[in-house]
N, C-alpha and C positions, 0 to 999 in steps of 0.2 A: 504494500500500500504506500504511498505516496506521501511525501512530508511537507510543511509548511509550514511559513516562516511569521507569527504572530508577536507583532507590537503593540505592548498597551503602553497608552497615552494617561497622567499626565508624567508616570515612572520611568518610561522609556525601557522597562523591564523587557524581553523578548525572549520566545522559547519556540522549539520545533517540534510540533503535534504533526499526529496524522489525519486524513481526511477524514471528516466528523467527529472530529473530537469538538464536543460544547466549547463554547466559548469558556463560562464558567470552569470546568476541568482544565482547558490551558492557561486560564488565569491562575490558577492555583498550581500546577506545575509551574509557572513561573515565577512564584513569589508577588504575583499582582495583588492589588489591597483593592476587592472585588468583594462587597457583601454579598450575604444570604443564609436566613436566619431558617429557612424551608429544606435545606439541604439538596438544592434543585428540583424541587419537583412542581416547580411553577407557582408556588401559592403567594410567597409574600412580595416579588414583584423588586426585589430591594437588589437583583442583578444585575439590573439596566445598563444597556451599555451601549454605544456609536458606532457602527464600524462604518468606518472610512475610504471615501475613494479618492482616488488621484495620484500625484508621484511625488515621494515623499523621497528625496537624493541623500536628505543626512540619514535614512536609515536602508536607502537603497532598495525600495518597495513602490513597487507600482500596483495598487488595490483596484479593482471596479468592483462592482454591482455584483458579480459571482463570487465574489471571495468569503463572503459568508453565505450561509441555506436559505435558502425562502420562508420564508412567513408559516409559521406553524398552526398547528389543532390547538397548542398548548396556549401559542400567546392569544393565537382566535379566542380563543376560552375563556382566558384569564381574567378576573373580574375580582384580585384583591384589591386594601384598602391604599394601596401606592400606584396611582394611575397609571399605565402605560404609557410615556407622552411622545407624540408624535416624532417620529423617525429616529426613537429610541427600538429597543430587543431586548427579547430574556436572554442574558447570556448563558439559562440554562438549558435554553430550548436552539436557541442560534447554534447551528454546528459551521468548523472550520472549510471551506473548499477550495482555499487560496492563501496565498501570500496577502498580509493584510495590516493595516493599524488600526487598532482598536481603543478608541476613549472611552473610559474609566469615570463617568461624571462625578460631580464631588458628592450630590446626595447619594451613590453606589459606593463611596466608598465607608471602607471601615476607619480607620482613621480620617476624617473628614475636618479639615483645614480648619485652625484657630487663626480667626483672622484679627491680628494685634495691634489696630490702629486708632489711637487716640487724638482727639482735636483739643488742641488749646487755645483760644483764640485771643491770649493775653489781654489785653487794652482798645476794643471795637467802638466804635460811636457809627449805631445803626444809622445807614443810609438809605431808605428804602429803596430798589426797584420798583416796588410794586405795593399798591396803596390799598386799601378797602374802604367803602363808602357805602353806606345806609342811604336808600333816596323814597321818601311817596311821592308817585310821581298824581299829578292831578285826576279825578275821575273825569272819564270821557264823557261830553254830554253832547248831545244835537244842536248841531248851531252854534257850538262854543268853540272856536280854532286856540286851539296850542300847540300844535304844527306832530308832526312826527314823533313815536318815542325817542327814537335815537335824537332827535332835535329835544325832546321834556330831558331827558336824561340832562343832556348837556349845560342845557340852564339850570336843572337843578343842581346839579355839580357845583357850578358857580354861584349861584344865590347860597346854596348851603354848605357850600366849605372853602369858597374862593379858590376853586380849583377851575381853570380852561383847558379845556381839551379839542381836540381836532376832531372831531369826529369819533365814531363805536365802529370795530375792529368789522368789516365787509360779512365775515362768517359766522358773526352774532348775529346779524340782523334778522334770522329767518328765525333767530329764536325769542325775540325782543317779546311778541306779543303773547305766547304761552307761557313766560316767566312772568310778565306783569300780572297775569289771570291768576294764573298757581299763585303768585304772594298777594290779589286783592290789591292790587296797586302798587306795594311794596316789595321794595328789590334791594340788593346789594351788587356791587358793580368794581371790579378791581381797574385801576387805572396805573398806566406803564407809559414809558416813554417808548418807542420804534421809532427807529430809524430818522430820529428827530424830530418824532410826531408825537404828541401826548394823543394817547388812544385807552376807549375802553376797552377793555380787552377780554374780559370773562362777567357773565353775568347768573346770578341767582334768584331765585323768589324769596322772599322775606327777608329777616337777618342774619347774615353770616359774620363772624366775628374772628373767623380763624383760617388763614392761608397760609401753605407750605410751600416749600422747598426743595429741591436735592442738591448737593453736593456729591459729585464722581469723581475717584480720584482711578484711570485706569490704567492699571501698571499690565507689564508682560506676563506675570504671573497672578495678580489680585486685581480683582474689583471690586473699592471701597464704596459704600456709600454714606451719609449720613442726611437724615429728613429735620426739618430746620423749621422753626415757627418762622415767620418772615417777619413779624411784627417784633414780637421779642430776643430770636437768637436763638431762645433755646430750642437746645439737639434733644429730637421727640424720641428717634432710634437711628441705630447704625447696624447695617447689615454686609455683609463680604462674600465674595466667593472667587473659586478659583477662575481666571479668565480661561473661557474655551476655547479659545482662537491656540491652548497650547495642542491640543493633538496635531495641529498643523506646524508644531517646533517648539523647542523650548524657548527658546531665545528668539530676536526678533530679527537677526537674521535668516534664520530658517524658515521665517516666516514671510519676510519678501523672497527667500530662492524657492517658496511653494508656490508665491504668485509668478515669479518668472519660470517655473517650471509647466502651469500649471495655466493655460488663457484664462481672463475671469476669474482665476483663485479670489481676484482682492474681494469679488463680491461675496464669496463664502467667510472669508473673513470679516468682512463687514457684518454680514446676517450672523454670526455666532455673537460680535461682541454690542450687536444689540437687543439681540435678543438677552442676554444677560442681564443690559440695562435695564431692560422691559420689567424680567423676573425682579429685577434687584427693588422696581419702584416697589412693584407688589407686595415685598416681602418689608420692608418700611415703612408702609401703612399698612400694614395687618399687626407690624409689633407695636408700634404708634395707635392702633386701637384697641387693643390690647392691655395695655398702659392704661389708655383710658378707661377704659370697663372695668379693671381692678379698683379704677382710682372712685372714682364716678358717672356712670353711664349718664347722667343727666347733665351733666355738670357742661359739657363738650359733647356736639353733635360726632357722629364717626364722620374721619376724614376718608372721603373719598377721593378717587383719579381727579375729577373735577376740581380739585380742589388745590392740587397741585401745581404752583403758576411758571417754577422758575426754577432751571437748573441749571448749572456751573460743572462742567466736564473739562478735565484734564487731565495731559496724558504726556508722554514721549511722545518724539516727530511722528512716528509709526502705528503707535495705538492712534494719535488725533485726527492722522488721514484717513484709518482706516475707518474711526467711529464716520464720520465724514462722506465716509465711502469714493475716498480718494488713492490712486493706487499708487503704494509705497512704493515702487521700485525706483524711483529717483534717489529716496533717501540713501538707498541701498549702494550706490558707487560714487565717485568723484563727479562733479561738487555736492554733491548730497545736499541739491534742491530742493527749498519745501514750496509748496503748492504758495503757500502766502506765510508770511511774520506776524500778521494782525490777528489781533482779536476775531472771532465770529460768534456771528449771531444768525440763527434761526430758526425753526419752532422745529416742536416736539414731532407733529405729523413727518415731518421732511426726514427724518432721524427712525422710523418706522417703531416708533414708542406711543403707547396707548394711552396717551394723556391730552384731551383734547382742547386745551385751552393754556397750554405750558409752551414757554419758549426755553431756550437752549442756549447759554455763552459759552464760548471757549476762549480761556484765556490765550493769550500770543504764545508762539513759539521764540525760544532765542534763537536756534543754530539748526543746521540738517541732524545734527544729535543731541543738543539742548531743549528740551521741550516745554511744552507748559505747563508740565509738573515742576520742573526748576523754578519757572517764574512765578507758581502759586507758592512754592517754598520763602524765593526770595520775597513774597510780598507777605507773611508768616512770619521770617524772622527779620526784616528789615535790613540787609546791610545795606542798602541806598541810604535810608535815614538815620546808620549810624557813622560818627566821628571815628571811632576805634573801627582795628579791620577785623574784620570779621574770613574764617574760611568755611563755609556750608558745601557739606559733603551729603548729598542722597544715597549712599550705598543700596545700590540692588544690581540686577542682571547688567546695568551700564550703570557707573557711578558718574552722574553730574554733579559737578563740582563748578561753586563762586568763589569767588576771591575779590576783597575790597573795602569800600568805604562810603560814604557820600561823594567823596573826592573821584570815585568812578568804579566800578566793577570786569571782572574780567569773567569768563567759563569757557569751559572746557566739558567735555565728556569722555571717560576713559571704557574700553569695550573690560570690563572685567567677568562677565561669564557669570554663570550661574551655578557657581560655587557656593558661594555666601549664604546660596540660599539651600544649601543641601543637596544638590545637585553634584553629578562630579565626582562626589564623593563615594567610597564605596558603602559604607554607613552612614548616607546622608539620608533624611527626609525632610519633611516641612515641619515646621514648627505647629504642631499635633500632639494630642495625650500621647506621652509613652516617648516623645522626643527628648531623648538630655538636653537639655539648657544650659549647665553650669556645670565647671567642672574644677576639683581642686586635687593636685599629686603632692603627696607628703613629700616632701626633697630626700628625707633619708630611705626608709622604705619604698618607695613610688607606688607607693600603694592608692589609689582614686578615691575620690568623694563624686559622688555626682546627684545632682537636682534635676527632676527631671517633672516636666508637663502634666500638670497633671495630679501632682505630689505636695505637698507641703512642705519636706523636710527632706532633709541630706540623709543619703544611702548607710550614716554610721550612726542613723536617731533611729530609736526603737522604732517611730510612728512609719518610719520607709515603710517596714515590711510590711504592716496592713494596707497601708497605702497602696505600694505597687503592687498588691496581687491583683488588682481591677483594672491594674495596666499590661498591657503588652510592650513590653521597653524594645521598642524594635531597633531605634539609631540614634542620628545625632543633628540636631537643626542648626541652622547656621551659628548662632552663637555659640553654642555648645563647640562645633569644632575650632572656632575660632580660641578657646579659652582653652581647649583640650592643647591646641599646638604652643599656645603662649606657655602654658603650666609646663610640657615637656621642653620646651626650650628652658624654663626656667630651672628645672631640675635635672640639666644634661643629658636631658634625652637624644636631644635634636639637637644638632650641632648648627653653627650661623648661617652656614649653605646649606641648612634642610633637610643634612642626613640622619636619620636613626641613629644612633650609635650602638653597637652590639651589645657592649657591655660597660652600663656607665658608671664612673668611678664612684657614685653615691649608693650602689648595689649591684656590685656584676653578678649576684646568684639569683636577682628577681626573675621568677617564670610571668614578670607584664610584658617582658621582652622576645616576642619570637621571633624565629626564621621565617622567613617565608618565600624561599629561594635562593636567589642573592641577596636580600633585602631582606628589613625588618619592618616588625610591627607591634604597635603598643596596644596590650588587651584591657580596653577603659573598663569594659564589663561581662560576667560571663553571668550564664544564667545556671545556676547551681541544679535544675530540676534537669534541664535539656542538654546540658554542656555545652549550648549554645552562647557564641563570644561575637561583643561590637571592640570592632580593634581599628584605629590607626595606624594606616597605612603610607609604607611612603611616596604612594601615586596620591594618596589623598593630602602630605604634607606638599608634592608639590603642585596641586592643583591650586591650596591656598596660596603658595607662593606666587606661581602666576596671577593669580585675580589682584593680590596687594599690591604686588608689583608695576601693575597698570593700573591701580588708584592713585597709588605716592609718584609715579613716574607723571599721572596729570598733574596732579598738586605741584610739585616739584618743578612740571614745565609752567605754569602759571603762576609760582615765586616770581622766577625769573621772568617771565614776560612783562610782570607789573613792576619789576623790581622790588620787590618788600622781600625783606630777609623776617626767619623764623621771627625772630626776637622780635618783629614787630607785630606779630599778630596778636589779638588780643586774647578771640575768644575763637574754638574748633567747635561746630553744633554739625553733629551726625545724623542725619533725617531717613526717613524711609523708616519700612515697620522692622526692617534688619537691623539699620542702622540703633533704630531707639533701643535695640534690646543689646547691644555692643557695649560691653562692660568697658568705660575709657584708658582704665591701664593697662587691657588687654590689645584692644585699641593700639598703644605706644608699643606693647613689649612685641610685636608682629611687626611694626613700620607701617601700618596703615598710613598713620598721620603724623606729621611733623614733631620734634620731640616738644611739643609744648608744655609748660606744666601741667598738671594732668588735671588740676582743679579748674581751669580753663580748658579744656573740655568736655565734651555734657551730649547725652543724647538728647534730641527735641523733639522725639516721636516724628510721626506723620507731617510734616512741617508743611507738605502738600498739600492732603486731605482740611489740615486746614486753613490754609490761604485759599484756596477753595472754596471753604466760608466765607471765609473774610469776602470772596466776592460777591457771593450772591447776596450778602447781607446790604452790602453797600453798595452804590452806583457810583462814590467818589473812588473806592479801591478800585474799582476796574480802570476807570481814568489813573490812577496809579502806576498799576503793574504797569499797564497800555506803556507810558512813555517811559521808566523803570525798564522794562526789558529791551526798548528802541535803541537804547543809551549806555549798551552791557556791549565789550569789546568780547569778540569771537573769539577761540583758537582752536584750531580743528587739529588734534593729536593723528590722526590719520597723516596729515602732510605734512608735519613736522619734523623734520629728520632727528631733530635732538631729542624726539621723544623716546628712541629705541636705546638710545645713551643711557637714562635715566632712569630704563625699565629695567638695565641689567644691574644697574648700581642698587637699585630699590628689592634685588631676588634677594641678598641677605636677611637675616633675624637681629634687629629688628632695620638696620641697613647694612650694606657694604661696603659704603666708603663716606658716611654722615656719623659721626657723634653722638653720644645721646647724654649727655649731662644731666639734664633736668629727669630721665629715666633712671639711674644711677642714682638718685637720692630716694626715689620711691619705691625701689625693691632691688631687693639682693639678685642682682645678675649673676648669670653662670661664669665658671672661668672659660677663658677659650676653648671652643674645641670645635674638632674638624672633621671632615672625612678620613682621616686617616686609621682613625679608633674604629671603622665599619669594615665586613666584611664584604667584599661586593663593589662594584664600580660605582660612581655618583648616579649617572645619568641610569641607569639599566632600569626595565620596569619591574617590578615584580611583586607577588601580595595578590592574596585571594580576589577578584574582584567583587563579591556578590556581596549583598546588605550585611549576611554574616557570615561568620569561617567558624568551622571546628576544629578545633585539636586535634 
């Protein structure tokens, strides 16, 4: 029988089934994180899976329409309480016929994505967008002219709040006279500026007292939202999920070589990461009413889609065109042209989002790889409006990075991979129950402490062990391994060029230290029941080296571009939902970031998600950012020769050829040490690949 080659998406897991084997069953030979509580036998529906057509080149698969079975008795049948949603499958019923990739959606999975982004919005002075107004308008009588509603409205706006308007929005009109009936004369009426036009723009029967918001912050891997009173500010709920546009790549180059692979790809791209948005409104106002019915059903009518006036999306060059439905592959080579630098605006319908009276901003882009996640950051943390310089690092799949002052700003974006976020790694996942988080190696024994998702406490407090038996400790998320390689370089594990060392002078009889070929590997955790072990590997230490490497090599080419040496910088603010969970002396002991003192530097959470607020709440920030990011000098690490200089200086722990003083007062650094203590060449690969290795 005949073999075949199955990818599941968002893990990038792969394994070789034979012809009919369920979906389901090759997920599970391949260590995919594929629920099902029924043990396949169709009932609870919690299998659901994508399979994928088109020609996917980073995994060397070309899927159609026959790569999976035709439509079954089973799913025809199936009438559990988890709907079957359109152009979804039972992965217990779907059998393999083909070479194929298969998406893993996040409600199918078992580990199902903690999505960890917080809005601060420090010091706001609401600006409205978008108004609300109570009007009676007069009753109609024979013989008595007061001209058209849309004309009553308008004067009543004016007589009763000194507000002029242009005119009621074309696509109100036909609803003007069954809202006046429905409220007995009385209506409420939202009013907005377009296009330099004050227009009504949505209208109600009776009294409405309460209009919402979104804020999207859409990254490569997350889509954030948070639902926003517009009058007040305050965040009613915040909902996340994984962006689907990744079965089409992890990263967002994979993503423009599916559309140049691929005629039209962009528009499947487009339809997954709106359709997201769509689900994400939904699920924002259902926890938003929710809220309210706990609190007081009377109190607040439920908010419905209608009710919804104004949303603020941001994103990278690549998520913005695609939300857009603009095709990326400009961004994708030299010069990595964007479609436009400006702000847009346009309404929700255009955007294929089921909100019928909502418009849509997108903040500006900086650069073909600076996006408008950058400039909802910088308009978040201010370095335009601060005196001290400030350096804002976004750590994710691409780190953009500012640099500056009022006196002027500089950025950059560094391709660093999707390391950071668990990827890459051979113990990597997303930050999910059961992920280590934190990790601490005794110097003398090397013996681990680890915290992990999920948990309360450290692995050496009584409460771990009741704790983690509800856990599956499957790996390690990005901060986890970021803390896991600082701690081994701090206890001579890890020498400054990134090797293992065999047997380090602090315990050359520890069994944390295995072979694993040529190479070695650090066992952070074993599972005493399975003898199953998460280890550190050194494809996984040099995978973080590469991703820092091309962070501080940006940093480091935009010192020098502005001229400002270390010692001038004030303060280091690390954004994204990676960056916020990046312990700052970990941070330094790796070389991420410059050796600043460490108390000046600080995670700032979501610094996107929310300058993203900041916009929709105000109509003077968007004029803000607007001329803010016009006025941010470019440097594109792509064409700069001295970038590859500075990447190789930057491969060292915590650098190669930079100082670290200010590091050296804050923790006991190792004594030198190098590959020469390893057995095995530097470069050579080796180390179990898979999430975990046995003994």
């Amino acid at each position: 029988m005949s073999t075949h080659r199955v990818v599941f998406a968002p893990s990038g897991v792969s394994v070789e089934v034979e012809t009919g084997t369920p979906v389901l069953d090759a997920a599970r030979a391949a260590g995919a994180d594929l629920d099902s509580t029924c043990g396949g036998r169709g009932i609870c529906g919690r299998c659901q899976i994508v399979p994928t057509i088109g020609t996917f080149a980073k995994h060397q698969i070309t899927s159609d329409a026959d790569a999976v079975s035709p439509w079954t008795s089973t799913e025809e049948d199936y009438s559990g309480r988890r709907a079957l949603v359109d152009g979804h499958r039972l992965g217990c019923a779907a059998c393999i016929e083909g070479d194929v990739v298969v998406e893993i959606p996040a409600a199918s999975q078992v580990h199902r994505p903690v999505v960890r982004k917080a809005v601060d919005l420090g010091d706001l002075e609401i600006d409205p967008v978008v108004t609300l107004h109570y009007l009676e308008l007069p009753t109609a009588e024979l013989g008595v002219e007061v001209g058209g509603l849309a004309e009553q409205i308008s004067v009543a706006l004016a007589d009763d709040f000194d507000v002029t308007v242009d005119g009621v929005a074309a696509r109100l009109l036909p609803r003007l006279e069954p809202t006046v009936i429905a409220g007995d004369g009385a209506i409420t009426v939202a009013v907005r500026e377009v296009d330099d036009r004050r227009l009504v723009d949505a209208v109600w029967p009776g009294f409405v007292d309460r209009a919402v918001g979104a804020a999207f912050d859409v990254g490569s891997t997350t889509v954030a939202g948070h639902l926003v009173d517009l009058a007040s500010g305050e965040i009613l709920s915040t909902a996340g999920r994984m962006n689907p546009q990744i079965r089409f790549g992890d990263d967002l180059m994979s993503r423009v070589s599916y559309v140049m692979m691929n005629p039209g790809g962009e528009v499947e791209l487009t339809a997954a990461v709106r359709a997201a948005l769509d689900e994400l409104v939904g699920e924002l106002l259902d926890e938003a009413n929710g809220a309210i019915d706990d609190a007081d059903a009377d109190a607040a009518p439920e908010l419905g889609r209608d009710r919804l006036l104004d949303l603020v999306v941001v994103g990278n060059p690549i998520m913005h065109h695609l939300v857009l439905g603009i095709d990326p592959t400009p961004l994708g080579q030299a010069p990595f042209r964007l479609a436009t630098d400006r702000p847009v605006d346009t309404t929700a319908a255009a955007l294929d989002l089921g909100l019928p009276d909502a418009r849509v901003h997108l903040l500006p882009c900086i650069a073909g790889h600076v996006g408008a996640d950058t400039a909802a950051a910088v308009l978040a943390e201010g370095p335009h409006r601060a005196e001290d310089v400030q350096l804002l690092v976004d750590v994710g799949t691409n780190a953009e990075i500012v640099l500056g002052s009022a006196d002027g700003l500089v950025a950059a974006s560094s391709p660093t991979g999707p390391a950071f976020e668990g990827a890459q790694i051979s113990a990597g996942m997303r930050a999910t129950a059961g992920a280590i988080e934190r990790v601490r190696i005794d110097r003398d024994t090397l013996e681990p402490r680890i915290r992990v998702i999920g948990a309360d406490h450290w692995s050496d407090e009584p409460e771990f062990v009741v704790e983690s038996m509800k856990l599956d400790i499957a790996g390690v998320c990005g901060s986890g391994i970021i803390e896991a390689i600082g701690e081994l370089y701090l206890a001579g594990v890890i020498a400054t060029d990134g090797t293992i060392v065999a047997a380090p002078a602090a315990n050359p009889s520890t069994d944390r230290i295995v072979a694993t070929g040529e190479t070695f590997a650090y066992v952070l955790h074993r599972d005493e029941a399975s003898d199953d072990e998460i280890r550190i590997t050194q494809d996984d230490v040099r995978a973080i080296q590469l991703a820092k490497a091309a962070l501080r090599a940006g940093i480091d080419l935009l010192t020098e571009a502005a001229g400002i040496d270390v010692e001038r910088i004030d303060s280091v603010r690390l954004a994204g939902a990676f960056g916020a969970h990046i312990d700052p002396l970990y941070a330094k002991v790796l070389g991420l970031v410059p050796d600043v003192a460490v108390d000046r530097v600080r995670a700032v959470g979501n610094a996107a998600g929310a300058g993203a607020v900041r916009a929709l709440l105000s109509a003077g920030q968007r004029r803000e950012i607007d001329r803010a990011a016009a006025a941010i000098t470019k440097i594109e690490t792509a064409l700069e020769p001295r970038f590859q200089e500075l990447f190789v200086d930057a491969m060292g722990f915590p650098h190669s050829s930079v100082t670290t003083p200010n590091l050296a007062t804050e923790t006991a650094l190792p004594a030198p040490a190098t590959s020469a203590a390893t057995a095995g060449p530097r470069g050579r690969r080796g180390g179990a690949r898979g999430r975990r290795a046995r003994t």
